[in-house]
Every structure is written in structure tokens, then in C-alpha cells.
MIMI-266816 format. One line per 4 residues: number of its first residue (from 0); their letters; for each residue x, y, z of C-alpha. Coordinates in steps of 0.25 Angstrom, whole numbers, plus 5000, padded with zeros to 4 digits. Layout:
NUM	a	X Y Z; ... .
***
This chain:
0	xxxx	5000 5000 5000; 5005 5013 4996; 5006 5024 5008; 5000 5037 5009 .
4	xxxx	5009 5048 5005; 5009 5058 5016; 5000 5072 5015; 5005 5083 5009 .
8	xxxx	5012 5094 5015; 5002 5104 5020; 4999 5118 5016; 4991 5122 5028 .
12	xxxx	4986 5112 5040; 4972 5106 5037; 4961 5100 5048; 4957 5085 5046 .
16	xxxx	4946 5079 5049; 4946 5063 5047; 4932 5058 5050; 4932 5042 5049 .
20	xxxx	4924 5030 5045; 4914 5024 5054; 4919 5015 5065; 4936 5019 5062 .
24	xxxx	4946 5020 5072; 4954 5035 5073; 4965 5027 5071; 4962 5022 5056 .
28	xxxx	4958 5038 5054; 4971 5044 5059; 4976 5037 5047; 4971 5047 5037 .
32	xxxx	4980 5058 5043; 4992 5053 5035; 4983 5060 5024; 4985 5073 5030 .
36	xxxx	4997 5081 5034; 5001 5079 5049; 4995 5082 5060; 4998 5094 5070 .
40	xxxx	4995 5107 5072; 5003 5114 5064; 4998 5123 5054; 4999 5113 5043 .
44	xxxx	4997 5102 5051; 4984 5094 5051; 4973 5093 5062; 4965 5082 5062 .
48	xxxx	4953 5077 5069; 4948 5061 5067; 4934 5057 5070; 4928 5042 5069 .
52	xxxx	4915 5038 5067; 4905 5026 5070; 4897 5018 5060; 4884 5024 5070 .
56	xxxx	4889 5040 5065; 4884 5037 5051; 4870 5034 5056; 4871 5046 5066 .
60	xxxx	4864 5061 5064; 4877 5069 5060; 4872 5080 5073; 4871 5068 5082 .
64	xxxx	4885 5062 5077; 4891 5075 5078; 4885 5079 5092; 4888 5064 5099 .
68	xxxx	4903 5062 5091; 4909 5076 5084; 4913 5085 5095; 4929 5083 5092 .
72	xxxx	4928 5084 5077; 4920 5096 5079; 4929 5102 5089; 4939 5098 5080 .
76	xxxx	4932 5107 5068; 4928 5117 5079; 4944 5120 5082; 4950 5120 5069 .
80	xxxx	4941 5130 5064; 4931 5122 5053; 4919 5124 5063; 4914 5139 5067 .
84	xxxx	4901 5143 5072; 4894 5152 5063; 4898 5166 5060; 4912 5161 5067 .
88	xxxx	4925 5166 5060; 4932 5153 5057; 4946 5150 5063; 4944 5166 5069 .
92	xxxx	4949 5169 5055; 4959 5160 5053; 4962 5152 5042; 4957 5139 5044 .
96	xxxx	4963 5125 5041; 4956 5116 5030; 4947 5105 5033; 4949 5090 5029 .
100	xxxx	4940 5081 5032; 4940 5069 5030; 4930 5060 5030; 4930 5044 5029 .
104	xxxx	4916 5034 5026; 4903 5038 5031; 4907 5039 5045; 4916 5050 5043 .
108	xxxx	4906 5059 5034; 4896 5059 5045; 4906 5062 5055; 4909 5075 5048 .
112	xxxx	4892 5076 5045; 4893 5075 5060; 4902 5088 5063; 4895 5095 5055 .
116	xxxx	4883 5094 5059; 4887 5096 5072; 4894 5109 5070; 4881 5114 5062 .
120	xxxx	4874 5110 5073; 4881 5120 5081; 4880 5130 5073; 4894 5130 5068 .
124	xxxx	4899 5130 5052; 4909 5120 5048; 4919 5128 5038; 4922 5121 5025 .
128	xxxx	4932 5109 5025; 4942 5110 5015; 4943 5094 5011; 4933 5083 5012 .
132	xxxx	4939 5068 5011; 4929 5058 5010; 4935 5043 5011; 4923 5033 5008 .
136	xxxx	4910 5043 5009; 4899 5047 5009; 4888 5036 5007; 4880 5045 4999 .
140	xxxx	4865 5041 5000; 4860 5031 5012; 4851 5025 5005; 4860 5019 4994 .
144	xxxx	4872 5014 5004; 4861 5008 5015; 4869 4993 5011; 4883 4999 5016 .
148	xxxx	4877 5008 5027; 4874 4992 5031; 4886 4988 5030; 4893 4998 5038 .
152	xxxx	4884 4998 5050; 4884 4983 5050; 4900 4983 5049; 4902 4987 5066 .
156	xxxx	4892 4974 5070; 4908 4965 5064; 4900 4955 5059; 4905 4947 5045 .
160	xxxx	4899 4941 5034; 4885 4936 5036; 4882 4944 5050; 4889 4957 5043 .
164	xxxx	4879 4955 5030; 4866 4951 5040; 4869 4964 5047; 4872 4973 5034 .
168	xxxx	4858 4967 5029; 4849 4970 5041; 4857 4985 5043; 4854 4986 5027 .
172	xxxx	4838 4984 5028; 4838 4992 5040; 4846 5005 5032; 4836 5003 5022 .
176	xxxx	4823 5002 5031; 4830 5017 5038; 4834 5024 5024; 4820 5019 5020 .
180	xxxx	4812 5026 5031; 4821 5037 5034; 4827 5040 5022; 4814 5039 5010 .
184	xxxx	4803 5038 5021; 4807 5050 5029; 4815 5057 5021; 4826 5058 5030 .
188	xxxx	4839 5061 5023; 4848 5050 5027; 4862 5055 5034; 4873 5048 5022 .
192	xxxx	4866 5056 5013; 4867 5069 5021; 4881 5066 5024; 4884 5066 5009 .
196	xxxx	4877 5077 5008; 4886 5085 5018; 4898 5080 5011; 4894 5088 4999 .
200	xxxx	4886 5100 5004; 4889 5103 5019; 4896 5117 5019; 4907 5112 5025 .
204	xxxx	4911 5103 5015; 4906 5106 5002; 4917 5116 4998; 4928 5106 5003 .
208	xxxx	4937 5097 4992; 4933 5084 4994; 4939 5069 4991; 4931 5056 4991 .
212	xxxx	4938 5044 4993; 4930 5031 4988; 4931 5017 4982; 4921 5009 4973 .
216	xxxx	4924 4998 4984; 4920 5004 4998; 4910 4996 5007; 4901 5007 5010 .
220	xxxx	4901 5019 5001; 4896 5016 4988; 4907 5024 4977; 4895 5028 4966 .
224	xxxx	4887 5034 4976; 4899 5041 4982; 4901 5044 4968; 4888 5049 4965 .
228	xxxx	4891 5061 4978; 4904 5064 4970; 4896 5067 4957; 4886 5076 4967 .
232	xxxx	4898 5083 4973; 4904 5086 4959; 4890 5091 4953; 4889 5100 4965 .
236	xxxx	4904 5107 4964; 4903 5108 4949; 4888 5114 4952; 4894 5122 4964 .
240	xxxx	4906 5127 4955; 4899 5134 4944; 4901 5143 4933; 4914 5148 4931 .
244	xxxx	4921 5137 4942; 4916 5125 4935; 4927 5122 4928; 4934 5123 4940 .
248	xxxx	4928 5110 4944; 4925 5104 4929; 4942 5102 4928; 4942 5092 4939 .
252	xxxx	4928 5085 4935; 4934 5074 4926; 4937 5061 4935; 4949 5053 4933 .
256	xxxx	4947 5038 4932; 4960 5030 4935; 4960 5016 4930; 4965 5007 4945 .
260	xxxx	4976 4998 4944; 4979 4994 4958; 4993 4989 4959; 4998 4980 4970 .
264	xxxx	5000 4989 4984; 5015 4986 4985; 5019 4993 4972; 5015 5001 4959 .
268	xxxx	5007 5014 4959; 4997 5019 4968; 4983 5015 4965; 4973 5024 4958 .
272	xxxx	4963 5028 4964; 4950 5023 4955; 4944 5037 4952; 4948 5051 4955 .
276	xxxx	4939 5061 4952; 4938 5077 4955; 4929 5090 4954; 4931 5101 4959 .
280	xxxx	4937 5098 4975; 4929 5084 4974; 4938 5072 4974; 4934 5058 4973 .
284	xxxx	4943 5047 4974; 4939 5032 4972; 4948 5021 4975; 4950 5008 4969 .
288	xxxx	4940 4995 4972; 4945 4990 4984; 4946 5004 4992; 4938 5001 5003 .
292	xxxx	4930 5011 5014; 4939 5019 5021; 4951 5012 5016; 4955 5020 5005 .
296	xxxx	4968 5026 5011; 4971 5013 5017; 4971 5005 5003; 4976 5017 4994 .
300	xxxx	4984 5027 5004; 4992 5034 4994; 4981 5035 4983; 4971 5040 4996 .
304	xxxx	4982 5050 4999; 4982 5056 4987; 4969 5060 4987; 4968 5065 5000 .
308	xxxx	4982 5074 4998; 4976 5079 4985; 4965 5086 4991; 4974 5092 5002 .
312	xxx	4983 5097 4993; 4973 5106 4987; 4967 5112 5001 .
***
């Protein structure tokens, strides 16, 4: 396996957020610092702040997450100047640092619906980030991912093979009875789809660059519907752009398909990833069949780098 070649040199000091996967350890999150330049607190040095989430937080209100499990992360944002009550002058003037956050499956994106609901809540504005990583996210509509929604809440119950598949079944009826009555009965907008929806229209976030980080291989987020949002979000920044700017963003509108050799790990070139496409500050990269959830850095390092350092170069 190739390494991860290490950040580049930085410019000005930037605040990280990493905000993980359901039911992951601090530990396995710390890794994704090596993506970023060191940690301290000097002025280009890098602050980060790691939060965790449960399989339970991506069934929970974002207010009720944020109130019960938020308070460090908004703290966090609180101090370093990205969250100001209204009419408050931000950073008392001074220049403040940009905003990474990134964000890994759906336990992650509802962690960072969380703070921000929490904040609104309180009458407080959350400043624009400046970069939006999303590593195997969103799942873009409930009602067509009820099958893995399944299978991820049956995963904490350990069992295997049969007991794993009754468990997945009955979890699977009972997501379809709840979307059914809540959903298209009541008319209740069901929370994966808000999330998405803050991804590409919360205040905070939509001017912000963005990457997305995806295989056609992972367990529970489907790629065409993840690349359906793409196509939204790239409508929506040609729409947004306009007139004169639009051929700003038409010169990075053709996508770039790479045909994937995957050589043997111990030598030749570094994998490709499948796809690379970008419009505007929208990235998406896909990786090749066998990527799996939340394992893309661990399987590709160096190609995952890449990517990631791309984006930082151009804050």
C-alpha cells in the first residue's frame, strides 16, 4: 500500500473539524490528521476538534442530538470565531481562520446538522466554512436506502449470516411501515433527506468548496443516488453563477473518465481513481470497485491525499 504523502506546507493555519462515522472510535479518526498540517497553536498551525457518533444519532431530531451531545463541538466553534450571535462582530474584527469540515457517512453529517441546529436554536449564525469534505455521504432520499438503513442498525445487534439477515428483514419491514405512515401518510419530511438538503442549501455551507468522496462498491450509500445530488448541486452553481460568471464554471463542467488499472500494491503506479469530475468548487471523487465505507483513505492513501490536498491548496 502506498503512503499518504504529507500535507502541504501551509499558507495561514486553518480549524478542522473531523465529525465521524456511526459507532467509530476517536482513535481511528485521529488518523485523518495526517491529511492536514500539524497540530498546535501557532499561526499556521492547525486546530482541531473530533466528535464521534452512535448508530442512534442518525435516528435522532438534530436539536435533541445537539442539546444532549454538542456542547464541546459548539464550544469549539464558539471560540474559534465561526459562531457569533447576531448583530455580533466576528472574531471582534479580526481575520478569522478557515473552516474544514470534515465529515464521514451519515453519522458524521448529522452530527454537523446537530451543531447547527443547536446554534440556530440560540439565536447564534454560524459563519461560512470555507471547505466541505464529505467521505461516503449523504444518503439522499429515506425512502429509497430503507434496505441499508437496515442493515446498518441491525450491524450493532454482532450477529452473522442468518440471524444478521432475520434482523435486517424485520428492521426492513419496520422502515417501510414508518416512512409509509410518517413519510407519505403524514407528510413528514424524513430527516436524511433534510440532511441533504443542509448540505447543499444551509448558509453555512453552500458557498464553501466541496469534495465528495464515494465508490460504486460501498455497503450503505447507493453511488447513483449520490450522484444524482451532484448533478443538483451542479445545476444549482451553474443556476446561482449567471450571466457573465457562467463561463466561469462551464470551463471545469467536462468530467474526466480514467480507465482503472489496479496494479499490485507493492509496485507500479498509484491507482486512479474511477472518476474525477468538477464544476465550479464542487469535486467528486469516485473510487474503484472494492472501496469500501469509510475506507477509502485506508485502501487508497495516497490517491485520498491527493484530493484532499488539492482543495486545501486553493483555500
Amino acid at each position: 500500500m502506498h503512503p499518504a504523502p504529507p500535507p502541504p506546507s501551509p499558507s495561514q493555519g486553518l480549524d478542522v473539524l473531523l465529525l465521524g462515522w456511526a459507532d467509530g472510535s476517536l482513535a481511528h479518526l485521529a488518523k485523518y490528521k495526517a491529511l492536514y498540517p500539524p497540530e498546535g497553536d501557532g499561526p499556521k498551525d492547525t486546530a482541531f476538534h473530533l466528535e464521534t457518533s452512535r448508530t442512534a444519532d442518525v435516528r435522532t431530531e438534530p436539536l435533541d442530538l445537539g442539546r444532549a451531545r454538542r456542547a464541546k463541538l459548539h464550544a469549539f466553534l464558539r471560540e474559534r470565531g465561526h459562531i457569533v450571535k447576531d448583530g455580533e462582530i466576528p472574531t471582534g474584527g479580526k481575520r478569522r481562520r478557515p473552516l474544514v469540515v470534515h465529515v464521514f457517512s451519515n453519522g458524521g453529517v448529522q452530527t454537523l446538522s446537530s451543531v447547527l441546529a443547536l446554534a440556530e436554536s440560540r439565536g447564534e449564525r454560524v459563519l461560512p466554512a470555507s471547505l466541505l469534505i464529505v467521505d461516503s455521504a449523504p444518503t439522499t432520499t429515506a425512502g429509497k436506502s430503507l434496505w441499508a438503513g437496515a442493515d446498518l442498525f441491525a450491524l450493532p445487534l454482532g450477529l452473522g449470516g442468518a440471524g444478521h439477515a432475520v434482523v435486517r428483514g424485520a428492521l426492513y419491514l419496520a422502515l417501510v411501515a414508518h416512512h409509509t405512515l410518517f413519510a407519505r401518510v403524514l407528510g413528514y419530511r424524513p430527516l436524511m433527506n433534510r440532511n441533504r438538503d443542509m448540505l447543499q442549501y444551509h448558509p453555512a455551507l453552500v458557498g464553501a468548496s466541496k469534495l465528495f468522496l464515494y465508490s460504486a462498491t460501498d455497503r450503505f450509500i447507493n453511488a447513483e443516488h449520490l450522484e444524482w445530488l451532484l448533478d443538483r448541486m451542479r445545476r444549482q452553481v451553474q443556476a446561482d453563477a449567471g450571466g457573465d460568471a457562467f463561463a466561469t464554471v462551464t470551463e471545469h463542467s467536462a468530467a474526466q473518465t480514467v480507465s482503472v488499472s489496479r496494479p499490485a500494491l507493492d509496485k507500479g503506479p498509484a491507482v486512479v481513481p474511477e472518476k474525477k469530475e468538477e464544476v465550479g468548487r464542487i469535486v467528486a471523487v469516485k473510487f474503484p470497485l472494492g472501496s469500501a465505507h469509510v475506507a477509502h483513505f485506508r485502501q487508497y492513501p495516497r490517491e485520498y491525499a491527493a484530493a484532499v490536498h488539492g482543495m486545501l491548496a486553493k483555500l
